[in-house]
Structures are given as structure tokens and as C-alpha cells.
C-alpha positions in Angstrom: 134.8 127.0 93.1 133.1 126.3 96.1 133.8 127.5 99.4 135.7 124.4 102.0 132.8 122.8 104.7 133.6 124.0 108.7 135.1 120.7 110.4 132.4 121.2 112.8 129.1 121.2 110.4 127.2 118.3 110.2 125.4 117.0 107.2 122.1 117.7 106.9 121.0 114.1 105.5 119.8 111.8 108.6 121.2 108.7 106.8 124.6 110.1 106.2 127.2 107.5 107.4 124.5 104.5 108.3 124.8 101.3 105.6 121.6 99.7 104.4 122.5 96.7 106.4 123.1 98.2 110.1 120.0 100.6 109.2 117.6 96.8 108.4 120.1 94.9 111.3 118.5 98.4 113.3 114.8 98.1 112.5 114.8 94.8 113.0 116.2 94.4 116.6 113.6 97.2 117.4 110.9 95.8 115.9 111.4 92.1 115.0 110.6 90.8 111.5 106.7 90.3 112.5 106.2 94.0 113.7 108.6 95.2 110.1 106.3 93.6 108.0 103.0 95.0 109.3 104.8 98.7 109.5 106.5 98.0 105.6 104.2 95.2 104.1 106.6 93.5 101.7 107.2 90.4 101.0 110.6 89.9 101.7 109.4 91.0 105.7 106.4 89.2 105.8 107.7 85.7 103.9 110.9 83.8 105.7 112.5 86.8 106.3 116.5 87.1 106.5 118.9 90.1 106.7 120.6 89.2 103.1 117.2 88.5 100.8 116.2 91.8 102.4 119.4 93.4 101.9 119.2 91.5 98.5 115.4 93.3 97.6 115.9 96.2 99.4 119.0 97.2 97.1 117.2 96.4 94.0 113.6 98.2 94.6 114.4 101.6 95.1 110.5 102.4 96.1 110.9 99.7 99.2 114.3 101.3 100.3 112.8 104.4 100.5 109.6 103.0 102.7 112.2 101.4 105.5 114.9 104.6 105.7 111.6 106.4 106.4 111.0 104.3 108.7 114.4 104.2 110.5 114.3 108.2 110.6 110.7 108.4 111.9 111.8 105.7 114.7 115.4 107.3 115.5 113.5 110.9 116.2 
């Protein structure tokens, strides 16, 4: 049995708490979708890019997910 977490510690994970969609709706009012594209060079940036087909690609390609929550932590530090 393992021991209850103090109210007051926070969890370690930077993404805790942040959806997939205010994390790209994030990145993309930083950067814009030109400037997203260069930094994370896929398709679904660089070609008529939209919130949901990213949303739509980014849930399904776990290696591209994992490019743009980099991204989001590198840019939030």
C-alpha cells in the first residue's frame, strides 16, 4: 500500500493537466503555423494547416506528439 501524496506536492511531469489541444492552440499563437513547421517539419504544419487535422495526426503518430510536447516544454522554460 502506498503511502497518500502531500496536498501541496506538485507532479513532477511538465504536461500534467495541459490537453493536446490548448498545448498545439499554445504553440501555435507563439509561433504561428509557418514558424511550427520549420521548428517540427511535418506535414500536417507545413501543408494547410488546422488545429483539428493536427489534433487529428498528432493523436495518432505517437513519434510527432512527442516532437511538439518537447517543444512546448523547451518554449514554456
Amino acid at each position: 500500500m502506498s503511502s497518500p501524496v502531500p496536498p501541496d506536492h506538485r507532479n513532477a511531469d511538465p504536461l500534467h493537466g495541459i490537453t493536446l489541444k490548448a498545448l498545439l492552440q499554445w504553440l501555435v499563437d507563439h509561433y504561428g503555423w509557418a514558424e511550427l513547421g520549420r521548428r517540427v517539419p511535418i506535414n500536417c504544419f507545413l501543408h494547410e494547416p488546422s488545429l483539428n487535422s493536427s489534433l487529428k495526426f498528432l493523436r495518432r503518430t505517437p513519434w510527432a506528439r512527442e516532437k511538439v510536447e518537447a517543444l512546448y516544454i523547451a518554449s514554456r522554460r
